[in-house]
N, C-alpha and C positions, 0 to 999 in steps of 0.2 A: 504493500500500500504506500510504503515512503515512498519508493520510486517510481510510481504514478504519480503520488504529488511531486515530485521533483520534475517530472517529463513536464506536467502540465504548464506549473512555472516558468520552466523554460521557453513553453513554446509564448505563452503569453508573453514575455519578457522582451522575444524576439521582434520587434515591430513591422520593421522590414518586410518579416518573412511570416505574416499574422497565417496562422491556419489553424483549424478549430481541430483537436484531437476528442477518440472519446473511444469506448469499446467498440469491438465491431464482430463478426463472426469470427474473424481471421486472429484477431487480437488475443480469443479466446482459448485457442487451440494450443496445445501444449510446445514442447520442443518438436517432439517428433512430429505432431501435428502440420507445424508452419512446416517443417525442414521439407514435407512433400509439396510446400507451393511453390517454392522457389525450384525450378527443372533446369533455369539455366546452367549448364554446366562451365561455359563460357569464364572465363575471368575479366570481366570489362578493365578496359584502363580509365583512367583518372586524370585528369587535368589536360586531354589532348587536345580538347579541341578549343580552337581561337575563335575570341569573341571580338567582333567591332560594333562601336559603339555608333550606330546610327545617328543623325541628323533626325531624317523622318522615321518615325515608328511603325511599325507594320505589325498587323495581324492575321492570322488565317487560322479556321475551326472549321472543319471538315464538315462539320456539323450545320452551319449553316452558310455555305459557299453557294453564292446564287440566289439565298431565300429559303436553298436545300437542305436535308440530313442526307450525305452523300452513303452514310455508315450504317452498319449491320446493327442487329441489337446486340448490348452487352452479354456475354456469356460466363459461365461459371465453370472452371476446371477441376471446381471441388477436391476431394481427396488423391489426386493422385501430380507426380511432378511435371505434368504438359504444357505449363506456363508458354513454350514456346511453340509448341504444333498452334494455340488459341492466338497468340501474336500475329503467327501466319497466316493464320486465316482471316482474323481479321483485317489485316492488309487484303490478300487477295478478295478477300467481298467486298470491300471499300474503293478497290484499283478495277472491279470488274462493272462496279455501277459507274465507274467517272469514265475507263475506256471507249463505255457504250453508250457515255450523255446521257444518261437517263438515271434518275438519284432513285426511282422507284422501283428499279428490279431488285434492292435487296434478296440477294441470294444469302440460301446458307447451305456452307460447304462442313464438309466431315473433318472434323480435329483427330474421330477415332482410326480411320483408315492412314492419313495423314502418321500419329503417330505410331501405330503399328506398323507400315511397310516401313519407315523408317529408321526403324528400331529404338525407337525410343523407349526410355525405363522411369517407372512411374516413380522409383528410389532413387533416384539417380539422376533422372533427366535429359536434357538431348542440348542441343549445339545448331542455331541458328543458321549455319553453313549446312548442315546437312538436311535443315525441312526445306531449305532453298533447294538446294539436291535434288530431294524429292519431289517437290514441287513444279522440277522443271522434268523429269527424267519419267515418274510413275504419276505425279499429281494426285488427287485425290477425286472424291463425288462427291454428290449433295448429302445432305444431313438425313434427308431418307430413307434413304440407300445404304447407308451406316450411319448409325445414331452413335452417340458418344455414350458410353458405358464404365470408362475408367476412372471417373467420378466417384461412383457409388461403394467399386469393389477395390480400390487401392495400389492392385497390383497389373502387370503388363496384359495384353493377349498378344495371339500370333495374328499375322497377318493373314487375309483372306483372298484364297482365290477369285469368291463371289460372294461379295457382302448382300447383293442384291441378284436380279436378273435382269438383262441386259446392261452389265454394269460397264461396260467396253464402251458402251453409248452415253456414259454419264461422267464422264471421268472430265476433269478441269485440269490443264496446266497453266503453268505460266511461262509467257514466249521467252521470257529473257529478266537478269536481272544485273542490279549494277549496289556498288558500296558509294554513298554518298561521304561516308567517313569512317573512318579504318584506327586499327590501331598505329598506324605509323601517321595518323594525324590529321586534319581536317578543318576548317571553318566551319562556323554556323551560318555562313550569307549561305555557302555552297549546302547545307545541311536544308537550309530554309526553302530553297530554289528550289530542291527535288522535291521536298513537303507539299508545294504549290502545286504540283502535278499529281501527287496521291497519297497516302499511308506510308510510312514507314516502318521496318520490324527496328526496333530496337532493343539494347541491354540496358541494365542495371546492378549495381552492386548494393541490394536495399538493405537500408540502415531498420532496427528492429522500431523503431516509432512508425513508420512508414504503416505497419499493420495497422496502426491506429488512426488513420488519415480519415478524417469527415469531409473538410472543406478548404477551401483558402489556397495560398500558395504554398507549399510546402518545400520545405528546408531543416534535413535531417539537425536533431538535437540529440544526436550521440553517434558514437562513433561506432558501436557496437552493431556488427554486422550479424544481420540476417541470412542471407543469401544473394547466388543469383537471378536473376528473375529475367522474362522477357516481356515487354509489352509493345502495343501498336502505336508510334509518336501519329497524331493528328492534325498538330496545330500547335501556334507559338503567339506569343502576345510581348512585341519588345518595349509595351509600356508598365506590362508584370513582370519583366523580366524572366518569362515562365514557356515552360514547354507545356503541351495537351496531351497525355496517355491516355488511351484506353486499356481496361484493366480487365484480367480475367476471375474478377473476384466477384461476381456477381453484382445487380445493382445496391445492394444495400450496402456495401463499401465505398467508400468515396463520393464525388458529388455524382450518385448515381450511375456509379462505375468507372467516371474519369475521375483526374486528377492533373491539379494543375502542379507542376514541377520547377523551383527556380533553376534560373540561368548556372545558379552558382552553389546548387548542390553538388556535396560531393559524390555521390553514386556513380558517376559517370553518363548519367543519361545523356541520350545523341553521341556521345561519342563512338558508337559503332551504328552504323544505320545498312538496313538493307533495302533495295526500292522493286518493287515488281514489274512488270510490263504484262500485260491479260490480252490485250487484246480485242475484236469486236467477235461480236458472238450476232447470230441468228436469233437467237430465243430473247427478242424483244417484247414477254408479253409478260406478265404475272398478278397474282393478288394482291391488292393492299394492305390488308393487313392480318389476312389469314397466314398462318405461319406451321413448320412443321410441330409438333406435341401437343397442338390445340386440340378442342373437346367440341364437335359439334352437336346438334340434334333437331328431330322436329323439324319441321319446313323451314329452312335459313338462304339466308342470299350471302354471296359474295360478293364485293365489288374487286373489281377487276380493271386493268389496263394495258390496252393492244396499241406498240406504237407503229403498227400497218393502219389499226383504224378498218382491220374487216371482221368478219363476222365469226365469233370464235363459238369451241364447246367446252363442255368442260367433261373430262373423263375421271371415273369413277373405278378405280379396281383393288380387289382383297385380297390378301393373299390366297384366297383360293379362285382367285383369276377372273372373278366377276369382272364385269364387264358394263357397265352405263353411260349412256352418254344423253347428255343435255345440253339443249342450244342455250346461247348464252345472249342477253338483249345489249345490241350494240345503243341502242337510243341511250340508254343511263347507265352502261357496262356494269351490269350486274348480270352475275348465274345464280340462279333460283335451283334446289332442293330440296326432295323430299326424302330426309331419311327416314319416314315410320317404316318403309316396307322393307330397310335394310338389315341385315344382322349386327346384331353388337359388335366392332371390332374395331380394328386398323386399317385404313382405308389410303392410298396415296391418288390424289389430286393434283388430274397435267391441264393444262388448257392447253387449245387445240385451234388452230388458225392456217386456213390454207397450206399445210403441210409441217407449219410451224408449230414445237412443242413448247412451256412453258420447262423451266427446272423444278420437278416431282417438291411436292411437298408431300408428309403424312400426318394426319389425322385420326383421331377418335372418334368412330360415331357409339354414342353413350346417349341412348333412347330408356335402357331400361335398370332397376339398380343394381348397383357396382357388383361384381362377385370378388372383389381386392376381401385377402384378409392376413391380417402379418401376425409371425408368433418368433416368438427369442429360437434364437440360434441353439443346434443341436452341441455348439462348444462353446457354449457359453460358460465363463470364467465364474469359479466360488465367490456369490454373493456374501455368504452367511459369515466370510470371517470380515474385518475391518477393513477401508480401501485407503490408499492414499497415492499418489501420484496421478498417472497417467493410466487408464484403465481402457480395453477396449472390449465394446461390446459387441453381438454378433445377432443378424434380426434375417427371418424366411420370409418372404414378400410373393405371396402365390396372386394370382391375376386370374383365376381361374377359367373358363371355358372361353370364355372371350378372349383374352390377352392385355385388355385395359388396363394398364397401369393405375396408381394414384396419380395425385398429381403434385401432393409433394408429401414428404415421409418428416415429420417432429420429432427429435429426442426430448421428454418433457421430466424434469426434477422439482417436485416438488415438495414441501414438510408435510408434518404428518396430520399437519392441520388442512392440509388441502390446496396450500395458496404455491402457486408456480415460484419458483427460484431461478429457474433454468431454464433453456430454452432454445434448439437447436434445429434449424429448417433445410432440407434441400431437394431440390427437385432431382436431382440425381439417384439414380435407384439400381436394385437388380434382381433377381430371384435371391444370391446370398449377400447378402449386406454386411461391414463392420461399419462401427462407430467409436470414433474413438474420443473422449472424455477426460478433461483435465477434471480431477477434483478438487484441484485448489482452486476454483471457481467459485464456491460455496464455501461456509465456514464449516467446520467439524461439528458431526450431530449427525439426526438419524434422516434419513430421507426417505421417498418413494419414487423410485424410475419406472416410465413406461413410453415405447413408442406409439404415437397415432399416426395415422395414414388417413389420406383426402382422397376421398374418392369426389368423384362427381357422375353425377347423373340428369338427365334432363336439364343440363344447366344451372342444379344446384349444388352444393358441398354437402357430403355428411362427413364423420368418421368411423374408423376403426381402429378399436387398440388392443395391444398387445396386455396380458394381466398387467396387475402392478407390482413391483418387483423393491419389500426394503432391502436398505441399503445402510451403512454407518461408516461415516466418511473418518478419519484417523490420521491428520498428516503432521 
């Protein structure tokens, strides 16, 4: 507790560099915990790149270049070390909407194929050079095609011959790539220059406050390193003195996933930058704001946008190869469905225009309630004696006949009086799950642990939980 109030002082103190700290999920996590969010294995350098001090001030936020959000939504790498496969992608879905002018194709591509053909280790991590590698050599596919799963279960898979069908047809690379700044050294006009033109993958050497980031500029108050890390630079503000990250920590860290970075932190941010080239693509057409994991039901509409301007459908198929197709109303580009007469399940969703496909998204259709039901793990560790440290739990996550996931899975601690203490959220799931639990989070005393799971149905939430399970914390 001292040295939370001593962080906080500090940050307060710093005026220059004002950034609001405060807990956060990540903050939360024990050693081992953080140690798997940091995957860069990289060693960034430190003080290489040169800065000149402008005359005029310039800014650029990817984010609203044009009027537009040119960027993917934030994502969560959760439990496992892929900080850098999510860097990458986020560059390349950020460099594939500005190659093709158009800020609304927001695509999203697979971090999980990505980091498995790559070799990447969820312990260990990967090397910025080799998802470029991959990226240009094997590429990766849409997020429907392989969903990301190394979140949930911690540890690596192998790589797949066919994550999907027809995956030969889905596959994205990148035409070419270039180092805006290196270790043997760099500017920031030339850093800036390449920025103007799309995302960049970058390093960092993050300092352990960094976990704690809410808002502001941020400017490490210790020296005490965390790890490597990689994230997507966006944008730069030379009257903040501040770089723009996108972060793979989910929105509820930082200002909603970014984070703004001084000039003269020392982490080394921007001093290594990687830039993508994508390219144009055909498949000018997609949803608004339907995305892949969403829950539909009932008779719903999409809105939709074809930049041909002809008359599109929209196709409907399950993994048991159904087959539907619906004309889509070009007057107010919406596609109208009905799912009551579909079976409960996973469905992937292409628009369809004069021979042109949209990039697959997948879907829940969840007309009827949930069949989701979780129970503790069959190696679940002795409760019954005292805990203290670092503990990991283990939870069964059956979906049954359907395949419907939840839609997000709570670790919940609370006293014995009933009132929550705890509290731990992630969409990230799997058939076997661990979770791992710092106890120095709560103070010593008796508690009650239990997982809930969200299911949804018909568009509303219920849950389901696992028994209640005491506990008596000991540290």
């Amino acid at each position: 507790m001292k040295s939370i109030l001593l962080l906080s002082l500090l940050v307060a103190s710093t005026s220059s560099f004002a950034w609001t700290r405060g807990e956060t999920w990540v903050s939360k996590l024990d050693t081992q915990g953080r140690s798997k969010l940091f995957g860069n294995k990289l060693i960034t350098p430190e003080g290489t790149l040169t800065y000149t001090e402008n005359v005029v001030k310039e800014k650029w936020d990817w984010r609203s270049v044009d009027g537009q959000n040119w960027l993917s939504p934030v994502s969560n790498q959760g439990n496992c070390g892929s900080c850098v496969a999510f860097a990458s992608v986020a560059v390349l879905e950020g460099q594939y909407n500005i190659d093709n002018k158009l800020s609304w194709l927001k695509p999203q591509f697979s971090q999980q194929m990505l980091f498995d053909c790559g070799q990447g280790s969820c312990s260990i991590g990967w090397l910025p050079e080799w998802a470029t590698y991959q990226l240009k050599t094997g590429g990766t596919v849409d997020l429907a095609c392989a969903p990301y799963k190394l979140g949930a279960i911690g540890k690596n898979e192998q790589c797949l011959e066919n994550y999907c069908e027809n995956q030969s047809e889905r596959v994205i690379k990148i035409a070419s790539s270039s180092t805006p700044s290196t270790r043997f050294g760099g500017s920031d006009k030339k850093v800036k220059e390449a920025l103007k033109r799309g995302p960049l993958l970058t390093t960092m050497n993050a300092r352990e406050d960094f976990l704690y980031y809410k808002g502001g500029i941020y400017k490490a108050t210790t020296s005490k390193k965390a790890g490597g890390h990689a994230v997507a630079l966006v944008g730069f503000d030379d009257e903040k003195k501040a770089w723009l990250i996108k972060n793979s920590w989910g929105e509820e860290w930082g200002e909603s996933g970014y984070a703004w970075i001084s000039y003269s932190d020392p982490s080394g941010i921007a001093n290594l930058t990687w830039k993508y080239e994508v390219g144009e693509t055909s498949r000018k057409l997609a949803f608004n704001d339907l995305k892949t994991g969403d829950f539909i039901h009932g008779k719903t509409s999409f809105a939709y946008t074809n930049a041909a301007e002809t008359p599109a459908q929209i196709e409907l198929k399950s993994a048991q190869q159904n087959i539907l197709v619906e004309n889509c109303s070009m007057e107010n580009s919406v596609c109208s469905l009905d799912t009551k007469g579909l079976q409960d399940g996973e469905y992937e969703l292409t628009l369809i225009s004069e021979g042109q496909r949209s990039i697959p998204i997948s879907v829940y259709v969840a007309n009827k309630p949930s069949e989701v039901t979780i129970a503790w793990g069959e190696d679940l560790i002795d409760l019954s004696k005292p805990l203290q440290g670092r503990i990991e739990l283990s939870l069964i996550v059956n979906t049954g006949s359907t395949g419907i996931p939840p839609k997000s899975i709570n670790f919940v601690v609370s006293n014995l009086n009933g009132e929550v203490v705890y509290r731990s959220n992630t969409q990230n799931w799997n058939e076997k799950m661990r979770q791992g639990f710092r106890t120095g989070n709560v103070k010593n005393g008796k508690y009650q642990i239990y997982f809930a799971a969200e299911r949804v149905s018909a568009g509303k939430s219920d849950y389901t939980s696992t028994d209640m399970k005491t506990i008596e914390i000991k540290n």
